[in-house]
C-alpha positions, 0 to 999 in steps of 0.5 A, a space after each residue: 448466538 454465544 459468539 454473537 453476544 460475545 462479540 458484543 461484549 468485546 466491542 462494547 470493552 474496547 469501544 469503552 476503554 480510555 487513552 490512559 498511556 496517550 501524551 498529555 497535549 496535542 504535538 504542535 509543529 507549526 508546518 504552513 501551507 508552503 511546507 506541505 505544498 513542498 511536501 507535495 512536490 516531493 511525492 510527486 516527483 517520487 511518484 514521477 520517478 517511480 511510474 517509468 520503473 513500474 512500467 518497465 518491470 511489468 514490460 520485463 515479466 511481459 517479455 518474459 512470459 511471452 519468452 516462455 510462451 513461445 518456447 512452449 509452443 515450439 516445444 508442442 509443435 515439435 514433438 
């Protein structure tokens, strides 16, 4: 029951806790819908890139654990 009620005490402290370091106005820049359409663009092209790479990684650890297997196997069959 202790923790509980200091649980709550925490929550209602932080819950009322002000932004007293936080900047006076709203950071404005100005991006249109054509910046972020852009934006967009240029993550898909990351991404586009990044997929051949993780399916070749995971294709490696495959081989690799498939290598192991085997040498595994021929071990227990040869003793």
């Amino acid at each position: 029951m202790r923790a509980r009620t200091a649980a709550s005490t925490l929550a209602l402290v932080v819950g009322s806790v002000t932004s007293a370091l936080a900047a006076s106005g709203a950071r404005e820049d100005n991006s249109g819908v054509f910046a972020w359409i852009f934006l967009g663009f240029c993550a898909l092209i990351i991404v586009a890139q990044m997929l051949p790479a993780v399916l070749t990684m995971l294709g490696m650890a495959k081989g690799v654990r498939e290598s192991f297997s085997h040498k595994a196997k021929a071990e227990v069959k040869s003793h």
